[in-house]
C-alpha angles and dihedrals in degrees: 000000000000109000086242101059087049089059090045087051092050087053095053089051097055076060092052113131116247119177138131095347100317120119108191143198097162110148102006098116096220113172103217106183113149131016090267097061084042091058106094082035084064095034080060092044098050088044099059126086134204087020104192104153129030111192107193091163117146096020142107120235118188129207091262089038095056100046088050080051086043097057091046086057100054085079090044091094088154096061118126113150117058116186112182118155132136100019108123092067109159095011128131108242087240090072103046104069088055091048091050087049090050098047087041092050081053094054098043088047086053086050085229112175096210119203098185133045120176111178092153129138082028105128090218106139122190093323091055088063090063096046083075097021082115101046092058099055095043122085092271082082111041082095104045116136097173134037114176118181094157110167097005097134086231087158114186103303080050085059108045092058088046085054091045091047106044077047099061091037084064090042089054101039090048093059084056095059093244101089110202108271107201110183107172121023112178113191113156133153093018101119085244087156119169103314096051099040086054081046089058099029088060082054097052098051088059097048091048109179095085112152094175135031121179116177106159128174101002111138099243123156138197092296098045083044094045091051095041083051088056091048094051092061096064084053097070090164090067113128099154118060106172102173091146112166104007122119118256100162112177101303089047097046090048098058086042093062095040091061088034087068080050097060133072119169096057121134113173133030124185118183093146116150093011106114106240095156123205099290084056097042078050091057090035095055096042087055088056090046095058107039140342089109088181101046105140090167148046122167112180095152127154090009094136082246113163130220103269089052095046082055095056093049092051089048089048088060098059095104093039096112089169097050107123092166146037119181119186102131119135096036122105109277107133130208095289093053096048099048082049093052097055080049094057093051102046084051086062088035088246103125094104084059090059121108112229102273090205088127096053108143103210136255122294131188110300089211093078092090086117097040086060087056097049077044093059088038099061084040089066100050090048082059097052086045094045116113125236120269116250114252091019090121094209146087116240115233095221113107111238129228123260141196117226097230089210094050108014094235132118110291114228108257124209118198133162125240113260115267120260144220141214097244090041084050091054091039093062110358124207133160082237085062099039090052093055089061082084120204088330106059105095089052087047086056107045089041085051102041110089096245093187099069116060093206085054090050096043091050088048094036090055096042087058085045092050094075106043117136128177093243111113108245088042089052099041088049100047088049091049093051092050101051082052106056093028084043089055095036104050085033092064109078106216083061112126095223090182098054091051088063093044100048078046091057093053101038087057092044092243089116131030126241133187086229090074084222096188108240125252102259091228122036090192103097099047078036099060094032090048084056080059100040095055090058098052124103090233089056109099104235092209089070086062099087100043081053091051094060098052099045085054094048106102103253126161087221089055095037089055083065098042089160101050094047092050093053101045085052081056099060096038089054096050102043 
């Protein structure tokens, strides 16, 4: 480095920003390529006590600059925010992964419990993941609150080791008591498109304390929407829901609504530029009609939405006291409903809450209800023929269509269902699921489920019992995964017996509890595995009697599953 530009740089570090805890180098376009340039970065690091937040936006850190950063950190034990975007400006791809495992090595030596992670505007793509794969497994993480990766080109194979790695963060940290608490997770522009948004949506229902989530032009159609939807549901702190410019269609903005009546907390929702169409903008509005009492924003712009079903959504919003704004420009409205929806909203007092409608597209003819549905018909085969993107790394799992070379016609095509896990399983559970654990999975359950805690062993315990069936292979393989994890929990002598049945009781609303725990919907499956439990040799025959008395309490949730209940009283009276 010329003599000037270390001067230059010396002078860019007397303007460095210190303030409450945060040393900063944010905008200061230093090109830190070897040790040497990073001297007077890691003079400013060592110096500064109490390090709490370490801002490297707008820089370029080379491999040999971040391990020397890396090294300054080990000491930094405090730090908790971590802003890094934008800091590979100028970098082949190649060199950035090894740079990210060098600066994360350096976090989890200093034993660091980050709260904050911003990677974003970092052109990554799915290597980069890697780069901090182990970062975010390890107990840096166990903390982390936010995790931003806005515009990093992680793509879907990108995706699917995100997800991985923020589930075994939750699977770590939760056998340390302190499950992983994510509460804003930001991932937009990243091609993401339907694998990797399941991947992470299987994730997030396990997490399960998301507040934000922003997952912007991705690429996700109605399957990556329906099972992030599902995944939303079990978030029920979520206030913030960014999926601009994505595609919905109908299917997706269904299950959309549906988890959105489940929700309440939620403040902003952003569905702008996704498609959902009228019959979507319909379900949507009747999810906001009936529920979302702190909804300050609704964004359902440029959604080829048509005047009847704009209507609907503005007339959805009257009891909305909170609403500061109502987007639904650039859909077909035409003059007239335009002109009707303003109508509707003055008449709640609600104008000033409308978005301009300058881009309004006009109104088209409102009998092409069944032309939407052939529309969303052809868009779902283009998906299933689609090829696969280049540099997505993986395979898709959608079966691809093939000509028969003798006819001409589709050729039949036989493809096995994607393999399963056992966080994926307890995520969303299904017999269909359970079964592809193969012969293992029963082992795999009990080994990953936490023994030692009674609340951990009754949610894993009811998600297995949820999908009982009285077909053979599902009930042989429910009862086989429960011996397992009730065998390895009452065998183990430091297990509070007492405390499983009574986090089962309430979880199954037979007994109250000041956590307002919300009650399983249908009581049949623990109903029906519980008959099989009790007889069991593991089951501690002195919890029968306290089971008895409940079973035998009047309760509307018991008396729905009459039989099960009746059988299950059959066995406890007669053991």
């Amino acid at each position: 480095m010329a003599s000037e530009d270390i001067a230059k740089l010396a002078e860019t570090l007397a303007q460095t920003q210190v303030a409450g805890g945060q040393l900063s180098f944010k905008g200061k376009s230093l090109k830190l390529n070897t040790a040497e340039d990073a001297k007077d970065v890691i003079k400013e690091i060592e110096e500064f006590d109490g390090l709490e937040a370490l801002r490297l936006e707008g820089n370029t850190v080379g491999v040999e600059a971040a391990k020397v950063i890396a090294k300054a950190l080990e000491k930094k034990s405090e730090l908790k925010r971590c802003h890094w975007s934008d800091m590979f400006t100028g970098r082949l791809r190649s060199e950035i992964p090894p740079a990210l495992i060098s600066l994360g090595e350096g976090l989890i030596t200093a034993g660091a419990q980050l709260v904050e992670l911003d990677l974003s505007d970092n052109a990554f793509g799915p290597d980069g993941v890697r780069g901090f794969e182990a970062l975010l497994k390890s107990p840096a993480c166990f903390t982390l609150h936010e995790l931003k990766l806005n515009n990093c080109g992680m793509g879907i194979g990108g995706g699917k080791i995100l997800a991985a790695a923020l589930t075994e963060c939750h699977r770590k940290s939760s056998a340390q008591g302190k499950p992983l608490a994510l509460k804003v997770f930001v991932a937009g522009r990243n091609r993401l498109e339907n694998d990797g948004a399941t991947a992470l949506a299987e994730a997030f229902g396990i997490i399960g304390t998301l507040e934000e989530v922003h997952m912007p032009q991705n690429g996700i159609n109605h399957p990556g929407v329906t099972a992030l939807a599902q995944a939303f549901a079990i978030n029920s702190l979520l206030r913030v829901i960014n999926l601009n410019d994505n595609t919905f269609t109908e299917k997706g903005a269904v299950a959309m609504a549906e988890t959105l009546k489940t929700l309440r907390q939620v403040e902003v929702i952003n569905f702008g530029d996704c498609l959902v169409r009228s019959k979507g903008a319909v379900a949507i509005a009747d999810a906001v009609r009936g529920g979302l009492p702190k909804l300050q924003e609704l964004n359902l712009s440029f959604c080829e939405i048509k005047r009847d079903a704009a209507l609907a959504v503005a007339e959805a919003v009257a009891d909305k006291t909170k609403l500061k704004k109502l987007d639904l420009n650039g859909n077909a409205l035409g003059d007239d409903g335009c002109k009707q929806l303003r109508e509707v909203l003055d008449g709640f007092h609600m104008t000033k809450m409308l978005a301009s409608l300058s881009d309004d597209e006009g109104e088209d003819d409102e009998e092409d209800d069944d032309e939407e549905e052939g529309e969303d018909e052809e868009e779902e085969e283009e998906e299933e023929e689609e090829p696969q993107q280049e540099g997505q790394g993986e395979e898709s799992t959608t079966p691809r269509k093939i000509l028969d070379p003798n006819s001409g016609e589709p050729a039949p095509v036989l493809s096995s269902p994607p393999p399963t896990d056992v966080p994926t399983f307890l995520a969303f559970p299904s017999p269909e699921k359970l079964l592809r654990l193969g012969p293992k999975g029963s082992v795999l359950i009990a080994q990953q489920t936490d023994t030692s805690d009674p609340e951990k062993v009754v949610c894993a315990f009811l998600k297995v019992a949820s999908v009982f069936k009285d077909e053979a292979s599902v009930r042989a393989a429910v009862h086989e995964a429960v011996d397992a994890l009730m065998k390895k929990a009452f065998g183990a002598s430091s297990f509070n017996s007492n405390a499983f049945l009574t986090r089962l009781l309430v979880h199954m609303g037979l007994l109250k509890s000041e956590d307002k725990i919300k009650a399983i919907p249908n009581l049949y499956g623990p109903l029906m595995v519980l008959n099989h439990v009790v007889q069991q040799d593991y089951f501690p025959k002195a919890l029968t009697p306290l089971l008895l008395a409940f079973m035998t309490k009047p309760n509307g949730a018991l008396e729905s599953c009459s039989f099960a209940r009746h059988n299950l009283l059959q066995t406890l009276y007669s053991v």
